[in-house]
matplotlib code that plots the C-alpha trace (Angstrom):
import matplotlib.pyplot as plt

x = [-8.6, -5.3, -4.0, -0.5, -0.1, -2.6, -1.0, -2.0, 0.6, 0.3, 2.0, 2.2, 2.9, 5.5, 4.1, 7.5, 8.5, 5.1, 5.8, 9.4, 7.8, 5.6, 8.0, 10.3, 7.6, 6.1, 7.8, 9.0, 9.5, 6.6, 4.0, 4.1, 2.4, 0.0, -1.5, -2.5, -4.1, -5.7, -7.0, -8.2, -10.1, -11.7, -13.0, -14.5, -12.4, -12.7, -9.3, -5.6, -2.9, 1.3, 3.2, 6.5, 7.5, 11.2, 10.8, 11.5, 8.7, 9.3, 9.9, 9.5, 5.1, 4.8, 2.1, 4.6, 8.4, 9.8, 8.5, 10.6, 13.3, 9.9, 9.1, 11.2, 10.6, 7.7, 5.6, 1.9, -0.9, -4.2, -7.8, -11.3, -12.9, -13.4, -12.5, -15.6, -15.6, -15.3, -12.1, -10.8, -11.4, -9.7, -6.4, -5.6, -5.6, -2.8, -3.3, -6.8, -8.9, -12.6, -12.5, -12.0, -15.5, -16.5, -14.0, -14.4, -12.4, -9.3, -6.8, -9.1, -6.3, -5.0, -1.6, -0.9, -1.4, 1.8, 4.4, 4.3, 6.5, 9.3, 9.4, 8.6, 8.2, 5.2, 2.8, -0.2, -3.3, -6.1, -9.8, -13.0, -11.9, -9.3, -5.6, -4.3, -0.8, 1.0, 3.6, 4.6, 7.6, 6.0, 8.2, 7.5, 4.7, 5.6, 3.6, 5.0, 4.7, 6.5, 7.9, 5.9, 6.0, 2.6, 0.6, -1.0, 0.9, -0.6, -3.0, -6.1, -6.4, -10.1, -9.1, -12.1, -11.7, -7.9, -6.4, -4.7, -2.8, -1.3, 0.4, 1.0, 4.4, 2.6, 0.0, 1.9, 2.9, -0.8, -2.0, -3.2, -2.7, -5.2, -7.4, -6.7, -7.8, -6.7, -9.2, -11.8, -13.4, -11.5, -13.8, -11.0, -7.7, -4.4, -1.7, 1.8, 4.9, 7.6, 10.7, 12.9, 16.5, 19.6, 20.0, 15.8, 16.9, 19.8, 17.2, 14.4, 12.9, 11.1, 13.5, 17.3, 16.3, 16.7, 14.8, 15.7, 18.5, 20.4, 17.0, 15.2, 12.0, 12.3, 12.7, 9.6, 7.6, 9.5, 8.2, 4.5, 4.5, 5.8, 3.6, 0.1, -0.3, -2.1, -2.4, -5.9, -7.4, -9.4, -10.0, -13.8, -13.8, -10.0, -9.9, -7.8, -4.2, -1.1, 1.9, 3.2, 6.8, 7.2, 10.7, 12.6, 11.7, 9.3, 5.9, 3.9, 4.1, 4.5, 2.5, 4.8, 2.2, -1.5, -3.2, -7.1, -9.4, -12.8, -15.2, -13.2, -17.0, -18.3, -15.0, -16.8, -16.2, -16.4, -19.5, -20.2, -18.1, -19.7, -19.3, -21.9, -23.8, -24.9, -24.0, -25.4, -22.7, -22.8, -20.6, -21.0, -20.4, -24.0, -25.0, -23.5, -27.1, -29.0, -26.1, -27.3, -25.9, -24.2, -22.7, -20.7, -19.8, -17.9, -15.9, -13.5, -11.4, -9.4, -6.0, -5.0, -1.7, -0.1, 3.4, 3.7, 7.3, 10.5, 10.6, 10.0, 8.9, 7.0, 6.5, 9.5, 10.4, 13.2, 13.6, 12.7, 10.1, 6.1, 4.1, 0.9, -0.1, -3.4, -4.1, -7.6, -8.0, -10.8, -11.9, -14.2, -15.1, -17.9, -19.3, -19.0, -20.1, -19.0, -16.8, -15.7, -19.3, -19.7, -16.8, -17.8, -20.3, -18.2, -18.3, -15.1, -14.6, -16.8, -15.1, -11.7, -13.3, -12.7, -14.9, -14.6, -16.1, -16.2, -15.5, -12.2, -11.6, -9.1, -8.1, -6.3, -4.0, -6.5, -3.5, -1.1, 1.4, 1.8, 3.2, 3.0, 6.9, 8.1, 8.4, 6.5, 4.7, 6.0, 4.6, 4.0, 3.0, 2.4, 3.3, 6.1, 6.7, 8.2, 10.8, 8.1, 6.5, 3.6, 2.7, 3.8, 0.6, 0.4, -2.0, -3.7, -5.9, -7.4, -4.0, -1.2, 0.5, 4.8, 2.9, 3.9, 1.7, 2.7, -0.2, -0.9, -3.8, -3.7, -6.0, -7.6, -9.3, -10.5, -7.6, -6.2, -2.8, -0.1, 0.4, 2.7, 0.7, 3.5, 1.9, -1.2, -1.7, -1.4, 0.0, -0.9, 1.6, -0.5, -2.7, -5.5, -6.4, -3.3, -5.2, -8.1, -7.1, -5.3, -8.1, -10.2, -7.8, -7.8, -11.4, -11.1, -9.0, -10.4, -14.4, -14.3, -11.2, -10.9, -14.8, -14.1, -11.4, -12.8, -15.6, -12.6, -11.3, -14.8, -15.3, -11.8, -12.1, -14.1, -12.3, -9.1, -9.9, -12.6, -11.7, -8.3, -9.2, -11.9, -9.1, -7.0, -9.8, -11.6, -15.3, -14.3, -11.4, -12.6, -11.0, -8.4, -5.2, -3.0, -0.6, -4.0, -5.3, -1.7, -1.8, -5.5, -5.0, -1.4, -2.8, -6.0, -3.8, -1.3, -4.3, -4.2, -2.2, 0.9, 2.6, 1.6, 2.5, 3.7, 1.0, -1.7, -1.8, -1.1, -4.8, -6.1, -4.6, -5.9, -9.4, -9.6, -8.7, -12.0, -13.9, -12.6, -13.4, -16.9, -17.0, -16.6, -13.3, -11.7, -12.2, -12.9, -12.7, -13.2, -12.0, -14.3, -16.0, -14.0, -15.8, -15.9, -18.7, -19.8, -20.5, -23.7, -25.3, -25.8, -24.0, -22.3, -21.1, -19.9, -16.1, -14.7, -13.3, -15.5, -16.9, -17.1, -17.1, -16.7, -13.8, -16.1, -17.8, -14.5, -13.6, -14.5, -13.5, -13.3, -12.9, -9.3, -9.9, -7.9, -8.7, -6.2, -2.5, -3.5, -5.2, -6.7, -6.6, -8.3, -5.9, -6.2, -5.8, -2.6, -1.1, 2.8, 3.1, 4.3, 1.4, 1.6, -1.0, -1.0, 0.0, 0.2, -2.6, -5.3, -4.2, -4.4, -8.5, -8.9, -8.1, -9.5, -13.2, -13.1, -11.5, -9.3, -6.2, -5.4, -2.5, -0.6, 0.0, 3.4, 2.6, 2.4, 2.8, -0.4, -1.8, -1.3, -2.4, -5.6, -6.1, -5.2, -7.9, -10.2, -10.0, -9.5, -6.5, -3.4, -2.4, 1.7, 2.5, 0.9, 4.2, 4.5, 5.9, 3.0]
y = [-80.1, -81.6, -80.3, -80.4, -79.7, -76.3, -73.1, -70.0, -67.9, -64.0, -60.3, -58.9, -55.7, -55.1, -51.5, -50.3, -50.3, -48.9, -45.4, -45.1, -45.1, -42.6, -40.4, -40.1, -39.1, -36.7, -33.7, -33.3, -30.2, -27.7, -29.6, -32.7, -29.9, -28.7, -32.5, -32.4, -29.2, -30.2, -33.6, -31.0, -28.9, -31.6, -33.0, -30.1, -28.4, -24.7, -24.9, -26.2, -25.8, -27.0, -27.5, -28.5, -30.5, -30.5, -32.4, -35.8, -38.4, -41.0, -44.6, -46.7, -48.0, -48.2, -50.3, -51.0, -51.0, -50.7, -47.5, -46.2, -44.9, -42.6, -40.2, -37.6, -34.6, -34.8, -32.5, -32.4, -30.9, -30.4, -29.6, -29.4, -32.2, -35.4, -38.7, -40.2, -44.4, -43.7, -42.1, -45.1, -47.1, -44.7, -44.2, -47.6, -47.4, -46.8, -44.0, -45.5, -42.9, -43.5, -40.1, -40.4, -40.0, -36.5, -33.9, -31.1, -33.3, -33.0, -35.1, -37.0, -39.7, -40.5, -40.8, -37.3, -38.3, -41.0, -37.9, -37.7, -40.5, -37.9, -37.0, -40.5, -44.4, -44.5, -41.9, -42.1, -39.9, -39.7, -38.9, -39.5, -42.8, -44.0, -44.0, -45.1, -46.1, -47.2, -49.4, -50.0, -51.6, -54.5, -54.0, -51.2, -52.5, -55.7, -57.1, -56.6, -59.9, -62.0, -59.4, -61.1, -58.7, -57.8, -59.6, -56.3, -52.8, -50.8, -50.8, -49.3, -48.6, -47.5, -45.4, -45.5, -49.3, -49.4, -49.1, -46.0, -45.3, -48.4, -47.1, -43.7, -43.3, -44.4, -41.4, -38.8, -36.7, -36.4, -35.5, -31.6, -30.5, -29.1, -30.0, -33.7, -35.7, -39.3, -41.6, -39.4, -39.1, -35.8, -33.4, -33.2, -34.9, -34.8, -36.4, -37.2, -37.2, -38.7, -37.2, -39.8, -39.8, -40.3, -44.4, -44.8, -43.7, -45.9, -48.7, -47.4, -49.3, -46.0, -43.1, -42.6, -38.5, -38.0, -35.1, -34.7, -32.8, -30.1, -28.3, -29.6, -29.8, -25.9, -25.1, -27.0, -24.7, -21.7, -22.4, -23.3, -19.6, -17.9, -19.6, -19.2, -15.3, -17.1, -20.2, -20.6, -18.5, -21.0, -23.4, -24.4, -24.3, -24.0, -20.1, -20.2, -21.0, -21.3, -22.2, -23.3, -24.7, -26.3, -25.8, -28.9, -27.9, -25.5, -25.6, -24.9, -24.0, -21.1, -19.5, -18.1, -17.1, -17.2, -16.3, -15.9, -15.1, -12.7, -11.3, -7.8, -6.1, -7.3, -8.1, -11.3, -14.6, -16.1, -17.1, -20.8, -21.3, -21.3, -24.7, -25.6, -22.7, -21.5, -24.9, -27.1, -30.0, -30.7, -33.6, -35.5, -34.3, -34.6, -34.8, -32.4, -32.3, -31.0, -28.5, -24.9, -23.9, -20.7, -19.3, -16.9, -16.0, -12.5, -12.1, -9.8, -11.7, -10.3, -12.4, -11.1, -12.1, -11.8, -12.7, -13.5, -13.4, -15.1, -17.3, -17.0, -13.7, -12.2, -9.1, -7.2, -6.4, -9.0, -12.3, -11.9, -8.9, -9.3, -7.5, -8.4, -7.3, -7.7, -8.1, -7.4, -9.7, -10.1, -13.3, -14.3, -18.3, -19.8, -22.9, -22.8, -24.2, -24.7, -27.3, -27.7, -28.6, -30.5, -32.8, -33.6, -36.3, -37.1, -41.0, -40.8, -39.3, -41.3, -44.6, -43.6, -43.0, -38.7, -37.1, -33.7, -30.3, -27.4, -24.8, -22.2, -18.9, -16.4, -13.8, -10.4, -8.8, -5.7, -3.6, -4.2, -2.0, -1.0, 2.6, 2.7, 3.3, -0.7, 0.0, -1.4, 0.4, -0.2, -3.5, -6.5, -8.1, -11.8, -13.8, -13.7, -11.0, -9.9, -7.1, -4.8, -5.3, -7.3, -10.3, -14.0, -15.8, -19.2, -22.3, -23.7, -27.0, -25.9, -25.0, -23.6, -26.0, -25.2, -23.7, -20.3, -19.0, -15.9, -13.8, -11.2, -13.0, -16.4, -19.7, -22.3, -24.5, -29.0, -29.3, -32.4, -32.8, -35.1, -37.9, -36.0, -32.6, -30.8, -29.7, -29.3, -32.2, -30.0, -30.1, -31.7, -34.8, -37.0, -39.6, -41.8, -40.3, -38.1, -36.1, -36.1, -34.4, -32.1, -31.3, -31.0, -28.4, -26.4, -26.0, -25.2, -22.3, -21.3, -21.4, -21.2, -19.2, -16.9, -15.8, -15.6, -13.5, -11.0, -10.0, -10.1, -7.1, -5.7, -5.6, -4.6, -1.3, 0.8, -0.7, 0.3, 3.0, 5.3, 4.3, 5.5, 8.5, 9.4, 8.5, 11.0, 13.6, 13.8, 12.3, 11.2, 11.5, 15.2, 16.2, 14.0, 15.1, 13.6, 11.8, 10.2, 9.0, 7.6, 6.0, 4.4, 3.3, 1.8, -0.2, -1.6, -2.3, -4.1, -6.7, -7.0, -9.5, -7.9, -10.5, -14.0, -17.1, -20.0, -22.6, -23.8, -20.8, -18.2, -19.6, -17.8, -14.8, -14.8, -15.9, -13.0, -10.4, -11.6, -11.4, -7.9, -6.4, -6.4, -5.3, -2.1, -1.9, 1.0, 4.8, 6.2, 9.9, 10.9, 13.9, 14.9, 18.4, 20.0, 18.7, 15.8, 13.1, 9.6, 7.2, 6.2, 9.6, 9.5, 10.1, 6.9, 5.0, 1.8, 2.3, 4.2, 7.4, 9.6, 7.6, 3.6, 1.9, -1.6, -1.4, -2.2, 1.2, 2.8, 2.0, 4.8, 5.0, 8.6, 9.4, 10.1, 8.5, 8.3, 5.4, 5.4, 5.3, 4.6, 6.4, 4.5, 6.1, 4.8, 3.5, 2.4, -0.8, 0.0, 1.9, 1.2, 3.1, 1.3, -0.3, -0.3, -1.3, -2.2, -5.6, -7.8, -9.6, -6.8, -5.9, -9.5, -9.9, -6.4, -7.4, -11.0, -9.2, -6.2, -6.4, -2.9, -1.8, -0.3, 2.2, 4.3, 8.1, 8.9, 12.6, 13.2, 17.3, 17.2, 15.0, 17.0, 20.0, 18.7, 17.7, 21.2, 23.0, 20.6, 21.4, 17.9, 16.6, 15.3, 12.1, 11.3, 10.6, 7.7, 4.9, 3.2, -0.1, -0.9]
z = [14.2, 13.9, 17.5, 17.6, 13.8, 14.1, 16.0, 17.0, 15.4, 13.9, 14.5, 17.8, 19.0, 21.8, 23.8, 24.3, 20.5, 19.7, 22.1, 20.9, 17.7, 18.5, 20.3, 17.1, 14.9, 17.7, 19.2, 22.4, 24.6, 25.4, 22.9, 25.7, 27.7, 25.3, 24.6, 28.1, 27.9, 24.6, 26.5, 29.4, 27.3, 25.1, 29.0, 29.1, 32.0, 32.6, 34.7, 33.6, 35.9, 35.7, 38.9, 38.9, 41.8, 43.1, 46.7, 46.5, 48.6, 51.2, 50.1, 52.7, 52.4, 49.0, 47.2, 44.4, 46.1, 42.1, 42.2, 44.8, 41.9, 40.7, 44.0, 42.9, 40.7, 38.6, 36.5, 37.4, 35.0, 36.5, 35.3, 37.1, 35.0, 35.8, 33.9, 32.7, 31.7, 28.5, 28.9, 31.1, 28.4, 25.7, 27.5, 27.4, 23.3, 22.0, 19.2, 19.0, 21.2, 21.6, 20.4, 16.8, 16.0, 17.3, 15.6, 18.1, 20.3, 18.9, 21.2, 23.7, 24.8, 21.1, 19.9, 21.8, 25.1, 24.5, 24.1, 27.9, 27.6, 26.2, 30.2, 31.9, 31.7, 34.6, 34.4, 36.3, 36.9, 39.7, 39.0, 41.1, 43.3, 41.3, 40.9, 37.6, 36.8, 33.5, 33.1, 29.6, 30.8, 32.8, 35.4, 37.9, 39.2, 40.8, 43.3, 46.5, 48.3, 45.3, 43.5, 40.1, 37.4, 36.2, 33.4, 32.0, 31.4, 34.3, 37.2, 38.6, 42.3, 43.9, 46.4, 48.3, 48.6, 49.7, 52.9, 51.9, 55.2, 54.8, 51.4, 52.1, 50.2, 47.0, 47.6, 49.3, 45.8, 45.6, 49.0, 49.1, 45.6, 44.0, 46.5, 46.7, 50.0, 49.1, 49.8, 48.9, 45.1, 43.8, 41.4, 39.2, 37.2, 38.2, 36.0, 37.4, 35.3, 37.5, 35.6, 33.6, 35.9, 33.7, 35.7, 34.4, 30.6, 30.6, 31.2, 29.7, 26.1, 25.8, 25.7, 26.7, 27.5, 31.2, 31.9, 36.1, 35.4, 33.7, 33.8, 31.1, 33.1, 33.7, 29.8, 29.6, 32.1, 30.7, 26.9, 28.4, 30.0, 26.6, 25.1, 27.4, 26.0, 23.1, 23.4, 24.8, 21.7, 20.2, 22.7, 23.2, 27.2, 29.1, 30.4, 32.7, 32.9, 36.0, 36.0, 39.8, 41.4, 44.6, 45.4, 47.6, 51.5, 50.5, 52.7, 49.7, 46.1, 44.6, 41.5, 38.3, 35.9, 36.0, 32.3, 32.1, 29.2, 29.7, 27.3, 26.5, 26.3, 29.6, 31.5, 32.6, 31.9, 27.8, 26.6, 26.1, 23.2, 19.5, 18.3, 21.8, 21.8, 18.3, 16.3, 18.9, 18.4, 22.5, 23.0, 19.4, 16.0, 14.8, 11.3, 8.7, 7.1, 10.3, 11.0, 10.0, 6.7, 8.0, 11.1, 11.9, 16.0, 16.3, 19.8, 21.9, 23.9, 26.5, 27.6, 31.1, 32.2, 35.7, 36.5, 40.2, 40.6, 39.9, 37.1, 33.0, 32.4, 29.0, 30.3, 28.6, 32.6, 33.0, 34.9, 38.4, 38.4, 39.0, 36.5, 34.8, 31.3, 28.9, 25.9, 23.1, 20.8, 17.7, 16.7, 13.9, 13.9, 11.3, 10.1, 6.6, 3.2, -0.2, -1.1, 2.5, 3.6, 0.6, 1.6, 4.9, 3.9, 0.4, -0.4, -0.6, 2.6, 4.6, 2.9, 4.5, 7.6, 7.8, 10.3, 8.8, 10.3, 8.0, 11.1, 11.1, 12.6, 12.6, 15.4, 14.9, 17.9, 18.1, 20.4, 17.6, 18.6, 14.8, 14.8, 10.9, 11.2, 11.9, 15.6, 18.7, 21.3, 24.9, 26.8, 26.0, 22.9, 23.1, 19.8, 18.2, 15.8, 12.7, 11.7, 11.5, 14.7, 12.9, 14.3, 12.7, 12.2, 13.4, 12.4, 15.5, 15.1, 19.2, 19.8, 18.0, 15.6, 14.8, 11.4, 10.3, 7.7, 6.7, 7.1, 10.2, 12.1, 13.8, 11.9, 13.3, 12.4, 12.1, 9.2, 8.2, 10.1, 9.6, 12.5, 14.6, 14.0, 12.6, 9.5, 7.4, 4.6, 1.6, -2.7, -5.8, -5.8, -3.4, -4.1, -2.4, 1.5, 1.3, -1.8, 0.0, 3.0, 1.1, -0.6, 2.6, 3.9, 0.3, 0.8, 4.9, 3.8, 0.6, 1.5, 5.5, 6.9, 4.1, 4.5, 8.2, 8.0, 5.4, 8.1, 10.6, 8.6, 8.1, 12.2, 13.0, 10.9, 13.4, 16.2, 14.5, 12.4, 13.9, 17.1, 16.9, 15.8, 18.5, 20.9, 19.5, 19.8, 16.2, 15.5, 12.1, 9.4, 8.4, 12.3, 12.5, 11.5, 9.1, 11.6, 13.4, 10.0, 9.2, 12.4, 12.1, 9.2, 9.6, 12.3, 10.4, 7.7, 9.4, 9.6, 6.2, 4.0, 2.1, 0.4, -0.7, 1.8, 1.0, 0.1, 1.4, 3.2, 0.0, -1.3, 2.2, 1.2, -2.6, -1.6, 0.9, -1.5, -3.8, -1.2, 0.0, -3.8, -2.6, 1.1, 2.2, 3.8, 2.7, 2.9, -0.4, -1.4, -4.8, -6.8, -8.9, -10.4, -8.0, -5.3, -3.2, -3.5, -2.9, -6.3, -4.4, -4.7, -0.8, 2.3, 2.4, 5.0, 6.5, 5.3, 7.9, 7.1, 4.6, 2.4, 2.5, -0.6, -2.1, -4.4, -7.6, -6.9, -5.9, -9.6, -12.6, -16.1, -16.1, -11.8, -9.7, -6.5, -3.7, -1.3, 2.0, 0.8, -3.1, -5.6, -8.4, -11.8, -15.2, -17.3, -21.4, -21.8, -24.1, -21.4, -20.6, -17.1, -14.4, -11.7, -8.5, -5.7, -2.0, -3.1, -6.2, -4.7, -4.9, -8.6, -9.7, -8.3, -9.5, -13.0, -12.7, -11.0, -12.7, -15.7, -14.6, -13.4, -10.0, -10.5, -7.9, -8.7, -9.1, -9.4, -5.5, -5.4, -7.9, -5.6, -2.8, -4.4, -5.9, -2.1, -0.8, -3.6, -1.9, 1.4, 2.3, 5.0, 3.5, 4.6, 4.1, 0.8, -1.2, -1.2, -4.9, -3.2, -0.1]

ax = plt.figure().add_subplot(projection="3d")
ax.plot(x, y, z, "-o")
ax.set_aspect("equal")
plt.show()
């Protein structure tokens, strides 16, 4: 070749541009926090812990003197699983994980882990024997004879191999937390976040957001507390969560908030989660043909919650005061089929390089708090929550995702997100991969977390219904009274979707109510010869209540029946009175399934008295608006 007139010449990629890149498309605050749980839980960790440290660390035998500016305050996050090789070699991709081809890992070390640079320009972590530190800058990491800055972005120490004593500065934030003896392999992995001072952002390539002062680093604990009532829901092994500070001159640090989930049956710790134990993915995807073609796990999750003193507080007890609180929670997670399974090994799909999983869940607040009147019962009630008391539904993809969807149970759920996980790929003006994953997620909500969320409502109605009413001293709706029934089933219904969400996640609520047409859900009594009797021409059961029905059976050319708060009357087909039913979404698959009407009585004292002839309980008035 011609030497001189031949070049090496093509684009490069500077690392500092690259992360402030990434940190304007990717949010900042709390969710920082919640990559580093999501990398924990992927690990495999059972434990994730937050400390913020106040003190501020000697200076004088440090391995790297340019780090001298980065011993003060820092944020450390903690879990009891070990980086393997693998994830050495991940972490130093930037948004290019090893990860990307197992989909139950949903943030091993991708794009996510690079929002802890919102909070610093040298993070490090230590795991087994080593010490790891990164340096997008170059520059922090000089060498400490010649002061040379560094040829690579970063550096790993073996601890075991190093004269540690000589460098103790370096390793004093480390020594004793968590269990840490420096020198020694540590069963664990401990990340430091040296907080960015307001002189490092002046400098920094990265970010110009100091985050030492004005107590920005506290807003971030304070939103990871508020948050860790519901935040573990659907993760496949994290169960335990703390929240610790060590104040400057304190001997030791303190614990804010520890938040565990146990099996709500047993009271012992969760079962090996679903995805491991009944799909058998282990640590790899495996092969969407040889996964079984149904499965569904059912669980009662109990979220225990202890606040140990002062700091944030989500108690409803105020700032300051110790309290602990717990919550029951029903989830319903299943591997699904349909068009979502069918997509999963698509040509398509495969040619962009989608690992897709057709698994979702939902989970209901089982302690809802619903009083059937709009109000809350004392204590807490983690989630945030609407007018009525009912809680706002969020999307989680592991963890929760700054989704609202509109309906009263929480979704997760392997969905197509956009780059910075703020929102679902979804709508009909997108073309190429962008149509593609918005057609993945359609068919995630449509044939996976509806169908999960139907038999959510099917296993919640004894819990909510007849239970409430044994509570309150009957055996069944015949000895209730009519304020218990009101209140069992205000609460079961406050599961229930009453309005329809924006899209995507209005397609959840109009798939649910097809499949709800056919499942008994709802207690049915029917008027009829004077007497009361079940369509069936047995004793009928499985509704709750009196009588449980599917709503195809509850429905009679020539029957009044009363089911819960509506009754459903025939109506001719050339029939002008007004319609009403518990929502526009029931009388929509009613007339698409059924070819019939469902129609509120607006005659409420003949209602009442065709109840009183029968002997039966009158519940409060049938409303014409639900």
């Amino acid at each position: 070749m011609e030497g001189a007139a031949i070049r090496d010449f093509g684009q490069k990629l500077d690392l500092c541009t690259r992360l402030r890149d990434i940190l304007a498309a990717y949010p900042d605050g709390s969710s920082v926090l919640q990559e580093l749980l999501q990398n924990a839980d992927d690990a495999g960790a059972s434990q994730f812990k937050l400390l913020i440290d106040l003190r501020t660390h000697a200076t004088e035998t440090l391995a790297f003197p340019a780090t001298a500016p980065f011993q003060g305050p820092a944020i450390f996050a903690f879990n009891d699983a070990e980086f393997t090789d693998t994830d050495l070699a991940s972490i130093q991709q930037v948004g290019g994980s090893l990860k990307a081809g197992n989909a139950v890992k949903t943030g091993r070390f991708g794009v996510g882990f690079n929002s802890v640079y919102h909070l610093t320009d040298l993070p490090s972590f230590l795991s087994r024997q080593f010490l790891v530190l990164l340096d997008p800058h170059c520059d922090h990491l000089r060498d400490a004879g010649t002061n040379a800055a560094p040829a690579e972005p970063g550096k790993l120490l073996d601890l075991t191999q190093l004269d540690t004593a000589k460098y103790a500065a370096q390793f004093a934030p480390y020594e004793g937390l968590f269990g840490v003896e420096v020198g020694k392999p540590f069963a664990g992995t401990l990340f430091r976040l040296p907080l960015r001072t307001r002189a490092q952002a002046a400098k920094s390539r990265i970010s110009p957001r100091a985050y030492s002062e004005d107590g920005a680093a506290d807003e971030l604990l304070r939103a990871f507390v508020a948050s860790a009532p519901a935040v573990g829901l659907f993760l496949t092994h994290v169960s335990s969560l703390e929240a610790l500070v060590w104040e400057d001159g304190a001997a030791a640090p303190r614990s804010l908030m520890r938040c565990s989930l146990r099996d709500d049956l047993s009271g012992g710790p969760l079962p090996t989660h679903p995805l491991y134990r009944g799909v058998g993915l282990g640590g790899g995807r495996g092969v969407i043909g040889g996964l079984p073609p149904e499965y569904t796990a059912v669980a009662r999750v109990r979220v225990e919650i202890v606040n140990t003193g002062k700091g944030p507080d989500e108690f409803g007890k105020g700032e300051g005061e110790a309290g602990q609180s717990a919550a029951r929670w029903l989830q319903v997670q299943m591997l699904g089929g349909g068009a979502a399974r069918a997509l999963c090994t698509d040509p398509e799909a495969l040619a962009y390089r989608m690992k897709l999983l057709p698994w979702a869940g939902v989970c209901a607040r089982l302690d809802t708090g619903h009083s059937g009147t709009g109000t809350r019962k004392s204590g807490p009630l983690p989630g945030r929550r609407n007018e009525s008391g009912l809680l706002e539904g969020r999307a989680y993809c592991q963890l929760p995702l700054p989704v609202r969807t509109g309906l009263p149970v929480h979704v997760n759920g392997f969905f197509e997100l956009s780059t910075n996980r703020r929102d679902l790929w979804h709508g009909n003006d997108l073309q190429g991969a962008g149509a593609l994953r918005a057609r993945w997620n359609s068919a995630l909500l449509a044939d996976v977390v509806a169908p999960a969320y139907a038999r959510l409502l099917q296993e919640a109605e004894p819990l909510l219904r007849t239970g409430h009413l044994r509570a309150n001293g009957g055996n069944d709706a015949r000895d209730s009274d009519a304020e218990d029934m009101a209140k069992a089933d205000s609460a079961y219904y406050s599961l229930w979707p009453s309005e329809v969400p924006v899209e995507p996640w209005g397609l959840v609520a109009n798939s649910l109510y097809r499949l709800l047409l056919h499942l008994p859900v709802i207690r049915v009594e029917v008027i009829s010869g004077g007497g009361l009797y079940d369509g069936s021409g047995g004793g009928g059961s499985g509704g709750g209540g009196d009588i449980g029905k599917s709503l195809p059976c509850a429905l009679s050319a020539s029957e009044v029946w009363w089911v819960d708060e509506m009754v459903f009357l025939p109506t001719p087909s050339n029939s002008r009175d007004e319609r009403f039913t518990r929502t526009e979404l029931a009388r929509r698959s009613a007339r698409e399934l059924l070819g019939t009407e469902l129609v509120v009585s607006s005659d409420l004292s003949a209602l009442r008295r065709a109840f009183g002839q029968l002997g039966l309980p009158c519940a409060r008035a049938p409303t014409a608006v639900r």
